[in-house]
PyMOL Python script that loads the backbone (N, CA, C, O; Angstrom):
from pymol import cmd

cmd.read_pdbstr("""\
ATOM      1  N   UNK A   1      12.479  73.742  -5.926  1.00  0.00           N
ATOM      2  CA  UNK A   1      12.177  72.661  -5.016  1.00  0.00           C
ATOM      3  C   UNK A   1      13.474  72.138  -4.400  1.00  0.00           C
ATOM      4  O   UNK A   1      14.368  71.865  -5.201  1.00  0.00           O
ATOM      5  N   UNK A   2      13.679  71.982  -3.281  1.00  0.00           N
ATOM      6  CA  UNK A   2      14.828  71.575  -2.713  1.00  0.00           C
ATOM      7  C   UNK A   2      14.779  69.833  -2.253  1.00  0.00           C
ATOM      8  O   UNK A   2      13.886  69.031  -1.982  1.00  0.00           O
ATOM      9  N   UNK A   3      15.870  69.810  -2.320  1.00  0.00           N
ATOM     10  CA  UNK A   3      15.765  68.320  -2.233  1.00  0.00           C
ATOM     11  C   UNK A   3      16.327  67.591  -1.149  1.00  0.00           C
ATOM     12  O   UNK A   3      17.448  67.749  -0.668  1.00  0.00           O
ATOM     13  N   UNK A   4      15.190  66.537  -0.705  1.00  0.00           N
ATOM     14  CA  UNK A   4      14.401  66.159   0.433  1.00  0.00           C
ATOM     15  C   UNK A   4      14.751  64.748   0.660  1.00  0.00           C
ATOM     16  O   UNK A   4      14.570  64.351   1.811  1.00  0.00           O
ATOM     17  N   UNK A   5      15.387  63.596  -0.511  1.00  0.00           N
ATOM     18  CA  UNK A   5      15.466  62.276  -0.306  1.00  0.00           C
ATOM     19  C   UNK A   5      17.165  62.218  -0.556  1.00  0.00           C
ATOM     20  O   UNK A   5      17.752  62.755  -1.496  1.00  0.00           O
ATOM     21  N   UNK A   6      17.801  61.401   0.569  1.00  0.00           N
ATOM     22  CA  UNK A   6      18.935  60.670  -0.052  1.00  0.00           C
ATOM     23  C   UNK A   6      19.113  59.816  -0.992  1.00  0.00           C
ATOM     24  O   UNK A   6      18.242  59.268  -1.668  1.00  0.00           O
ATOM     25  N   UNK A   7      20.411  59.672  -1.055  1.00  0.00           N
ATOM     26  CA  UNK A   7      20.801  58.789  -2.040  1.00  0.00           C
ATOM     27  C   UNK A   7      20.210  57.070  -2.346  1.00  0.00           C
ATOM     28  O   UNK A   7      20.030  56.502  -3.424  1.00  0.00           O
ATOM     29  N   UNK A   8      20.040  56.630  -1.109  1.00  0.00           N
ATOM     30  CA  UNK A   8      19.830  55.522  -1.014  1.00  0.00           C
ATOM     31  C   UNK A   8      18.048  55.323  -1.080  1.00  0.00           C
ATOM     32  O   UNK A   8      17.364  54.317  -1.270  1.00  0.00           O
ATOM     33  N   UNK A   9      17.673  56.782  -0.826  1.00  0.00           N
ATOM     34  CA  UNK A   9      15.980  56.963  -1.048  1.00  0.00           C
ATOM     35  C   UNK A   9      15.911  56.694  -2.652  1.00  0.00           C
ATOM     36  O   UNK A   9      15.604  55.723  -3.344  1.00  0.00           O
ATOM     37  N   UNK A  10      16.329  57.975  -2.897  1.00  0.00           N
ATOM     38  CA  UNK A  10      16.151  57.974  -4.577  1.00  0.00           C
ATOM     39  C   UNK A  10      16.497  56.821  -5.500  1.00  0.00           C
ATOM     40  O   UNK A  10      16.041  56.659  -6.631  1.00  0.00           O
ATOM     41  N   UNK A  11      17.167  56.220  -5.013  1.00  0.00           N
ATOM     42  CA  UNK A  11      17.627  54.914  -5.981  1.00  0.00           C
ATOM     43  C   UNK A  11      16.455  54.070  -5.701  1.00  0.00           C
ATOM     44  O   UNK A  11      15.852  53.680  -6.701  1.00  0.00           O
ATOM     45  N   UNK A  12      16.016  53.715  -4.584  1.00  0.00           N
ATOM     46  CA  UNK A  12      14.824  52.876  -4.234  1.00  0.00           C
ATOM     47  C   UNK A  12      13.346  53.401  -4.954  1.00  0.00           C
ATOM     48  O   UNK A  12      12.542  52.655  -5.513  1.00  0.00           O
ATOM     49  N   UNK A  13      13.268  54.279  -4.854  1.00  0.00           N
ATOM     50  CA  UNK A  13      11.975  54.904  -5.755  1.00  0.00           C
ATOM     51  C   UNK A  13      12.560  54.844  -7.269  1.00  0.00           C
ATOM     52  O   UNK A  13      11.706  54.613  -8.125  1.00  0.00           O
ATOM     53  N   UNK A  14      13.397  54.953  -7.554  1.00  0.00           N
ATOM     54  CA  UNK A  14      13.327  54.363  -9.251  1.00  0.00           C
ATOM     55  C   UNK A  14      13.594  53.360  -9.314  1.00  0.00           C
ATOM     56  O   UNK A  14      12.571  52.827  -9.743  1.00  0.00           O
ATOM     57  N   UNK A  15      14.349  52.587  -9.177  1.00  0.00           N
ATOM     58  CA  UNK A  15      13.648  50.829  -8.648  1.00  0.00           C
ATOM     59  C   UNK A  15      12.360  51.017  -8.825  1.00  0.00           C
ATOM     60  O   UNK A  15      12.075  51.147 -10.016  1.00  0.00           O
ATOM     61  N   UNK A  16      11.366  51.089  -8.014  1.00  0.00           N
ATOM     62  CA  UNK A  16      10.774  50.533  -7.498  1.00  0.00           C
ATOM     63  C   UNK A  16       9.424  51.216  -8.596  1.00  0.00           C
ATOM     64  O   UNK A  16       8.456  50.477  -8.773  1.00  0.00           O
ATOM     65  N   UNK A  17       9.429  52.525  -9.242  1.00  0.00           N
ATOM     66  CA  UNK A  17       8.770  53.178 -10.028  1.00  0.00           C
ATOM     67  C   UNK A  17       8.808  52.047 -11.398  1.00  0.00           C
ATOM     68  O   UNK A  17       7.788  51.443 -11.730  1.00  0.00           O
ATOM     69  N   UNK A  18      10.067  51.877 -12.086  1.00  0.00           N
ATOM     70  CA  UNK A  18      10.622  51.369 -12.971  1.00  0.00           C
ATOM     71  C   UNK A  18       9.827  49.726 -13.026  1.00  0.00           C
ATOM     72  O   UNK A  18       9.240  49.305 -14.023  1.00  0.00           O
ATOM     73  N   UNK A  19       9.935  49.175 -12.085  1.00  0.00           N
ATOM     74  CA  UNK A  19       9.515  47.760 -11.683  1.00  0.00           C
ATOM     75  C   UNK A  19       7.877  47.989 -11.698  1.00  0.00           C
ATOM     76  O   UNK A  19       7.239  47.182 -12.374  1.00  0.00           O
ATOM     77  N   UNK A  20       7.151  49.021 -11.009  1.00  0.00           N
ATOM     78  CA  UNK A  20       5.806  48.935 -10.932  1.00  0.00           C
ATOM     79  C   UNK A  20       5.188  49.090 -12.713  1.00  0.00           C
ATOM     80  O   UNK A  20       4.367  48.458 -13.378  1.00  0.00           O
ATOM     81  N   UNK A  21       5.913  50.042 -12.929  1.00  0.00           N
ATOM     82  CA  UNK A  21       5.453  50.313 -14.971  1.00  0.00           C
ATOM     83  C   UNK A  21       5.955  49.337 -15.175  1.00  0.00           C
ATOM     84  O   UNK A  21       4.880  48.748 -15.067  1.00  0.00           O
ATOM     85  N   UNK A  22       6.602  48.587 -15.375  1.00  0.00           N
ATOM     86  CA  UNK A  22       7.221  47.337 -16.442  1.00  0.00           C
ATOM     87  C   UNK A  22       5.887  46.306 -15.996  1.00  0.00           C
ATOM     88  O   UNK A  22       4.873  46.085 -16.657  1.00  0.00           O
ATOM     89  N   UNK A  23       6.288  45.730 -14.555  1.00  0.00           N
ATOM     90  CA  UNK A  23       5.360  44.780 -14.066  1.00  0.00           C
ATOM     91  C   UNK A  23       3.782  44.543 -14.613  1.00  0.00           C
ATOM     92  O   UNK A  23       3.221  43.616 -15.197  1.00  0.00           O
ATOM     93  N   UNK A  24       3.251  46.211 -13.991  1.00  0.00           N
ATOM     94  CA  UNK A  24       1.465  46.133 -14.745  1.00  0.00           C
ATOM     95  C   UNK A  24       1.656  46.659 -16.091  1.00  0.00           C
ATOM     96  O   UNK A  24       0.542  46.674 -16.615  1.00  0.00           O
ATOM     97  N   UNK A  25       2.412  47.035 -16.784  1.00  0.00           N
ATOM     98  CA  UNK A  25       2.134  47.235 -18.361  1.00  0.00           C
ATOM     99  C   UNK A  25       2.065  45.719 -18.672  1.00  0.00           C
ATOM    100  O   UNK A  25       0.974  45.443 -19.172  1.00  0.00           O
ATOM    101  N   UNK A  26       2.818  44.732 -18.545  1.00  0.00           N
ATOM    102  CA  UNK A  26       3.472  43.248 -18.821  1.00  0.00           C
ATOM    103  C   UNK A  26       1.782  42.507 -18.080  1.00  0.00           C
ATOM    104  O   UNK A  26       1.167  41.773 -18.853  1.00  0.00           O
ATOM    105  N   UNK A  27       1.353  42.669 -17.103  1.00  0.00           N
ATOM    106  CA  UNK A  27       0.679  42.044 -16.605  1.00  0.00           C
ATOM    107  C   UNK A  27      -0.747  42.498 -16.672  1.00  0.00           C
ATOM    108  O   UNK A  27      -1.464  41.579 -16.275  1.00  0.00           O
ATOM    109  N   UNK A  28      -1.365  43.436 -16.978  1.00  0.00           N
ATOM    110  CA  UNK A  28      -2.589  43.790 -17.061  1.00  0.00           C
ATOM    111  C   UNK A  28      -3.390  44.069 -18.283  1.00  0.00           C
ATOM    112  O   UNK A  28      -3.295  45.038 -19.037  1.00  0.00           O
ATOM    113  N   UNK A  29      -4.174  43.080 -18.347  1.00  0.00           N
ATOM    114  CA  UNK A  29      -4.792  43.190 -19.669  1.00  0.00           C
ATOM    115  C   UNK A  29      -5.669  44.214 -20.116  1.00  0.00           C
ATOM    116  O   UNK A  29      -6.481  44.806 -19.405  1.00  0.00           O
ATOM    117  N   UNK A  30      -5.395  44.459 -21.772  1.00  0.00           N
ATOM    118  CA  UNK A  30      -5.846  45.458 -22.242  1.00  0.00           C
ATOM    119  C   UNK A  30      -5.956  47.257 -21.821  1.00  0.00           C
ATOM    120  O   UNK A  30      -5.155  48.133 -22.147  1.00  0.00           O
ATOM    121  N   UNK A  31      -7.185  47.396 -21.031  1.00  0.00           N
ATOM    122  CA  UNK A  31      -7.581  48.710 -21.286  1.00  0.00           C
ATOM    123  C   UNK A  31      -7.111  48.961 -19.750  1.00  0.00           C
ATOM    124  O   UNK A  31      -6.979  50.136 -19.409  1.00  0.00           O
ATOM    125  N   UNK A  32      -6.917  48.200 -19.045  1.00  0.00           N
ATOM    126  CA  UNK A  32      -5.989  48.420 -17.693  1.00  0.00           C
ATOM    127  C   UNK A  32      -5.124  48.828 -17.054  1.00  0.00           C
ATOM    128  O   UNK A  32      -4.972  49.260 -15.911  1.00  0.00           O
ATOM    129  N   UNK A  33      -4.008  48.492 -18.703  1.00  0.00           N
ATOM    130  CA  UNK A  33      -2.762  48.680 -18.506  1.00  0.00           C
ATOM    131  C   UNK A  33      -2.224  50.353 -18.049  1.00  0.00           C
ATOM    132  O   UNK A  33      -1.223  50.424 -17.337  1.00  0.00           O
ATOM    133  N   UNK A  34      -2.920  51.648 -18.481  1.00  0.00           N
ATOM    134  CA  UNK A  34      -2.588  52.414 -17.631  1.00  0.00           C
ATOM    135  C   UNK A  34      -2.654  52.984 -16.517  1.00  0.00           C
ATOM    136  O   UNK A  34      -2.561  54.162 -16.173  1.00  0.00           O
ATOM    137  N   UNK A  35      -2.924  51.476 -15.668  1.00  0.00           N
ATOM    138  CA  UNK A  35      -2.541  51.850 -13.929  1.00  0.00           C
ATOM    139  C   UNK A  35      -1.022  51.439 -13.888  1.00  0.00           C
ATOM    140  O   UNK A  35      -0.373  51.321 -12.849  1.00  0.00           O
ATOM    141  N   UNK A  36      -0.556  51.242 -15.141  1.00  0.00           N
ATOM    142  CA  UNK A  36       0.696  51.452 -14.727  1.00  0.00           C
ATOM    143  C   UNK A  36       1.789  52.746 -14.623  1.00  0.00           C
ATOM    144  O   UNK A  36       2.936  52.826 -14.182  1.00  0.00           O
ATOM    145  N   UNK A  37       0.997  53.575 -15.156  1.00  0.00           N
ATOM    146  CA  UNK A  37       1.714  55.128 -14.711  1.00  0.00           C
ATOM    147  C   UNK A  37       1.505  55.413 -13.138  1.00  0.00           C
ATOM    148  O   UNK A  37       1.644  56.577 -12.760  1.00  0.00           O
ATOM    149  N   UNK A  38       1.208  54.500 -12.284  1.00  0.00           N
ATOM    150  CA  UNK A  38       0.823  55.066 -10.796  1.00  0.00           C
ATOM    151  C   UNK A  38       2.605  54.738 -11.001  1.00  0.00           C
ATOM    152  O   UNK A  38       3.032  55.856 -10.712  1.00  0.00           O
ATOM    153  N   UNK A  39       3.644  54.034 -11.266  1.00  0.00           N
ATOM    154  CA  UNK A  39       4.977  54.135 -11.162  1.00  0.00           C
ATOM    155  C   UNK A  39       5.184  55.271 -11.350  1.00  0.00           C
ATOM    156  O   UNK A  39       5.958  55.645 -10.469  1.00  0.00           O
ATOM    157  N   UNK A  40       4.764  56.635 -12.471  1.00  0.00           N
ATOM    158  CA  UNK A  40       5.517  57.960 -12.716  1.00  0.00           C
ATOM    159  C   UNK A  40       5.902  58.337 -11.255  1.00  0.00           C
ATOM    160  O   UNK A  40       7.001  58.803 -10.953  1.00  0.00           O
ATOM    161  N   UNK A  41       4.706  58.044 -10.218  1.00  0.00           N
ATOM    162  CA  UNK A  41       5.133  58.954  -9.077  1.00  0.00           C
ATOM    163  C   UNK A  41       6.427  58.664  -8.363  1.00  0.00           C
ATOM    164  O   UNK A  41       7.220  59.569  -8.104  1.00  0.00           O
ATOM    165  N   UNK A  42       6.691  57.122  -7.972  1.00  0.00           N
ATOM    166  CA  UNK A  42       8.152  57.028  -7.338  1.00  0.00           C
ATOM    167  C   UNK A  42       9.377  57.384  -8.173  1.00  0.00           C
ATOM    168  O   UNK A  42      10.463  57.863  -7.845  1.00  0.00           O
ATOM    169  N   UNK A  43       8.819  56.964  -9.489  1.00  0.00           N
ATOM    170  CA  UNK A  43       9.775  57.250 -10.855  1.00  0.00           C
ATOM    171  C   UNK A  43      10.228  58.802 -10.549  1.00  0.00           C
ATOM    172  O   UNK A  43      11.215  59.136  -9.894  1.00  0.00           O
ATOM    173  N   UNK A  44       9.335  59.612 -11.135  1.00  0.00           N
ATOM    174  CA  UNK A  44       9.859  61.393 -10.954  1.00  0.00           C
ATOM    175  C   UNK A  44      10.188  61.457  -9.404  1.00  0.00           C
ATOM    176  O   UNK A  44      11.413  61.514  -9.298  1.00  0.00           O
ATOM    177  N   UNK A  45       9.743  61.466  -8.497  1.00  0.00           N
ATOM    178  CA  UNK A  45      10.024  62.090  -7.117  1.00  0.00           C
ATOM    179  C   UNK A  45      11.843  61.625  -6.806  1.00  0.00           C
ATOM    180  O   UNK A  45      12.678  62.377  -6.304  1.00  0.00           O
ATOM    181  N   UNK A  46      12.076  60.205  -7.274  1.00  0.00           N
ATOM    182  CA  UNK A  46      13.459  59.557  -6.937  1.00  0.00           C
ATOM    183  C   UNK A  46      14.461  60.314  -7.922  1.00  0.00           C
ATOM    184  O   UNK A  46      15.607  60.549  -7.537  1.00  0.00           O
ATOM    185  N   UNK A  47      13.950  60.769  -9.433  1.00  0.00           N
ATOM    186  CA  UNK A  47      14.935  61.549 -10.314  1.00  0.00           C
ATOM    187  C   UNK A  47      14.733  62.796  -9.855  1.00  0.00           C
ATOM    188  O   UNK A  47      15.345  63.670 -10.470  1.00  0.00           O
ATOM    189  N   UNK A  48      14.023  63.157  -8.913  1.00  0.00           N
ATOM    190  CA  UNK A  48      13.951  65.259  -8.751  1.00  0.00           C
ATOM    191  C   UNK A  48      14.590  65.009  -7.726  1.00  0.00           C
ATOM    192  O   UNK A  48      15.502  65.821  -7.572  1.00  0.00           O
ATOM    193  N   UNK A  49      14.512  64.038  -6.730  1.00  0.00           N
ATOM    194  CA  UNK A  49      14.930  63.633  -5.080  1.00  0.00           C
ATOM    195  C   UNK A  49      13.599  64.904  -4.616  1.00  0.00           C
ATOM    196  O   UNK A  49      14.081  65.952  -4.186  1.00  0.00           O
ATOM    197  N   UNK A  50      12.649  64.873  -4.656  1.00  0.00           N
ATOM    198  CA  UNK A  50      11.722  65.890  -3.781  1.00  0.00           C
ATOM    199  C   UNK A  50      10.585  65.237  -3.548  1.00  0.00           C
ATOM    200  O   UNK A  50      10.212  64.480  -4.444  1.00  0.00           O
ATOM    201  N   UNK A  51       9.964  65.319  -2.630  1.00  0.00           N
ATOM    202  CA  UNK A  51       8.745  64.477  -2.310  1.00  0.00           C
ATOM    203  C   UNK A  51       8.177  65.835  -1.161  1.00  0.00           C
ATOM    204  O   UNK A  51       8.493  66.375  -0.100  1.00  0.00           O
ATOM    205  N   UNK A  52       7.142  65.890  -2.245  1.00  0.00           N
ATOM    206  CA  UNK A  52       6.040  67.019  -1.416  1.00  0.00           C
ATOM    207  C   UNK A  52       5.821  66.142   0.009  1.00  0.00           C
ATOM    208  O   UNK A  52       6.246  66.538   1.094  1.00  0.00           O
ATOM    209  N   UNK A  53       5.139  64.975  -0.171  1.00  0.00           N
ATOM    210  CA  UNK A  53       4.842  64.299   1.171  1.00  0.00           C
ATOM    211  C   UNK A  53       5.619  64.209   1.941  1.00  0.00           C
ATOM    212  O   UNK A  53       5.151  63.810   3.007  1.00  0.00           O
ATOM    213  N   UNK A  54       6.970  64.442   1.958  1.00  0.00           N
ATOM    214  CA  UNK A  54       8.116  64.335   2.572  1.00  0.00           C
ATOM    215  C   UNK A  54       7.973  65.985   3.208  1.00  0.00           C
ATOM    216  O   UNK A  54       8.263  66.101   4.398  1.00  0.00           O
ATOM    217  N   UNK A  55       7.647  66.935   2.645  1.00  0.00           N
ATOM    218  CA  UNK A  55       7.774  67.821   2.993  1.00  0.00           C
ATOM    219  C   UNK A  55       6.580  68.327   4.177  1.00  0.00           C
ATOM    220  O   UNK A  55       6.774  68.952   5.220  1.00  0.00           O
ATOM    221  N   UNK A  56       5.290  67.808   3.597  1.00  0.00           N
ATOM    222  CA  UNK A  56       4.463  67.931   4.512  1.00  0.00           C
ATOM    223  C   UNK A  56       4.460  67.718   5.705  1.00  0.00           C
ATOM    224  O   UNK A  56       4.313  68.402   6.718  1.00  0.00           O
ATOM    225  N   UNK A  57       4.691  66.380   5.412  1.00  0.00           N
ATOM    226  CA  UNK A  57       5.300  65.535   7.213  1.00  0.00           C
ATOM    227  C   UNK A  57       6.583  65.731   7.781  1.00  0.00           C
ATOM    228  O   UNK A  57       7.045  64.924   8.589  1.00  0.00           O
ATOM    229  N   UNK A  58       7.227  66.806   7.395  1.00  0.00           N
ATOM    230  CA  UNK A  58       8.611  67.181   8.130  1.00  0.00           C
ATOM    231  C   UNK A  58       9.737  66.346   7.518  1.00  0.00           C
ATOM    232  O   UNK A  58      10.797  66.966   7.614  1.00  0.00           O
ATOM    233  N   UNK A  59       9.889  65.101   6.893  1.00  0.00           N
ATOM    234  CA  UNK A  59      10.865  64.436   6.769  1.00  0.00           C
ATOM    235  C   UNK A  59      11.769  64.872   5.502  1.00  0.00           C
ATOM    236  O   UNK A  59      11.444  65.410   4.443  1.00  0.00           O
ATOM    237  N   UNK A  60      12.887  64.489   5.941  1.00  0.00           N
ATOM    238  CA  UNK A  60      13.831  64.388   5.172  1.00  0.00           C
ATOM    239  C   UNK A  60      15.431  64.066   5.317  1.00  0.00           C
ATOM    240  O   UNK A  60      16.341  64.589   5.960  1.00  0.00           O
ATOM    241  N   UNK A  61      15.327  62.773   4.262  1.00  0.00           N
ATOM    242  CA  UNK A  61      16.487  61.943   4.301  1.00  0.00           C
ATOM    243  C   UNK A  61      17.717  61.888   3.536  1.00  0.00           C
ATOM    244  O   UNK A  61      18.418  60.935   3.196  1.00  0.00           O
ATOM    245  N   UNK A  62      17.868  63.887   3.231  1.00  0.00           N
ATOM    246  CA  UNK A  62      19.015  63.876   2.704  1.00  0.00           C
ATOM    247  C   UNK A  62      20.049  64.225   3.508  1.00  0.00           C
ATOM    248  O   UNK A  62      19.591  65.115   4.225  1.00  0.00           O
ATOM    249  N   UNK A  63      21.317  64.012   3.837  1.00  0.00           N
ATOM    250  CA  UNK A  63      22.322  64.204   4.386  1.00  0.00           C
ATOM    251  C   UNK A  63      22.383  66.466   4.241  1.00  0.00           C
ATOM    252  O   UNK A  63      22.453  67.271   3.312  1.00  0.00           O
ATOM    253  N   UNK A  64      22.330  66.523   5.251  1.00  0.00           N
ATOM    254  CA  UNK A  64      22.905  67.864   5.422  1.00  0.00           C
ATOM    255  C   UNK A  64      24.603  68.092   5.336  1.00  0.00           C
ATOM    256  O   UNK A  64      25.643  67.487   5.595  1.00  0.00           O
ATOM    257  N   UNK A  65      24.088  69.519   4.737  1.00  0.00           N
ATOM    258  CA  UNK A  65      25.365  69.714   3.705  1.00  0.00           C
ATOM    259  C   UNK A  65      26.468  70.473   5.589  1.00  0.00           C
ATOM    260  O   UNK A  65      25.956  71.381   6.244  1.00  0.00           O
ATOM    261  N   UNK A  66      27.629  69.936   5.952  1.00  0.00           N
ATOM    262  CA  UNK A  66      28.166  70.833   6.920  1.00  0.00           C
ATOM    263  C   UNK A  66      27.918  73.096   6.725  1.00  0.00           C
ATOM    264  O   UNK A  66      27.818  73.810   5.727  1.00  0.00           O
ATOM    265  N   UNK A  67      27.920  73.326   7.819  1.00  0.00           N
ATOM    266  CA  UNK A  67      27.495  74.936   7.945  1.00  0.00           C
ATOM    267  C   UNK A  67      25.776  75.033   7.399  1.00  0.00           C
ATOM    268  O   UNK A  67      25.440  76.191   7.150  1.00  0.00           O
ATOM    269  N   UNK A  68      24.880  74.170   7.229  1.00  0.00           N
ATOM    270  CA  UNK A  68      23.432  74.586   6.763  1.00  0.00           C
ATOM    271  C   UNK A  68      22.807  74.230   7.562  1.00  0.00           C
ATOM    272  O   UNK A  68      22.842  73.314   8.384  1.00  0.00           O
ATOM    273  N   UNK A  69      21.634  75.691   7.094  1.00  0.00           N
ATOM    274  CA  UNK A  69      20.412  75.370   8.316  1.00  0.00           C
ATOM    275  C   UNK A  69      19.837  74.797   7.741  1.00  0.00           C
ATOM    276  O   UNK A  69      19.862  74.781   6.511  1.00  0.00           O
ATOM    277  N   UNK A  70      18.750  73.783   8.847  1.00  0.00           N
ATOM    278  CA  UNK A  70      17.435  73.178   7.838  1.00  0.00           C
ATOM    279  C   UNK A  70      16.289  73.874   8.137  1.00  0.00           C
ATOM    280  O   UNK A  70      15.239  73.615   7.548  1.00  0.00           O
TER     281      UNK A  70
END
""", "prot")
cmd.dss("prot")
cmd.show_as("cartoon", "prot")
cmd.util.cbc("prot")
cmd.orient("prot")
C-alpha cells in the first residue's frame, strides 16, 4: 500500500482517532461503548498514512518525493 496522507494528515487522524475511543468509551453507557472502535479507522489509516478513500477519489496529500511519477 503506498502512502497517500502527509504529515500533517496523519497526525490529525490519530488525534482525532485517539480522542473519538477515549471520548465514547468514557462517555457511553454500558453495552454502547463499542461504537467507540469507529476511532480504529482514523487511528490505523493516520499510523499506515493510506486511506483507500483517498485513493478512490484521486487524492493525495503526501508531498512528492523530487524525480517521481504519481
Amino acid at each position: 500500500m503506498p502512502v497517500n496522507e502527509g504529515t500533517a494528515d496523519r497526525i490529525l487522524r490519530v488525534i482525532a482517532g485517539l480522542a473519538i475511543i477515549i471520548v465514547l468509551a468514557v462517555f457511553l453507557p454500558g453495552a454502547e461503548k463499542w461504537w467507540a472502535l469507529v476511532g480504529l479507522v482514523p487511528l490505523i489509516t493516520g499510523l499506515t498514512g493510506f486511506c483507500a478513500l483517498y485513493t478512490l477519489l484521486g487524492i493525495k496529500t503526501c508531498p512528492m518525493k523530487p524525480g517521481a511519477k504519481s
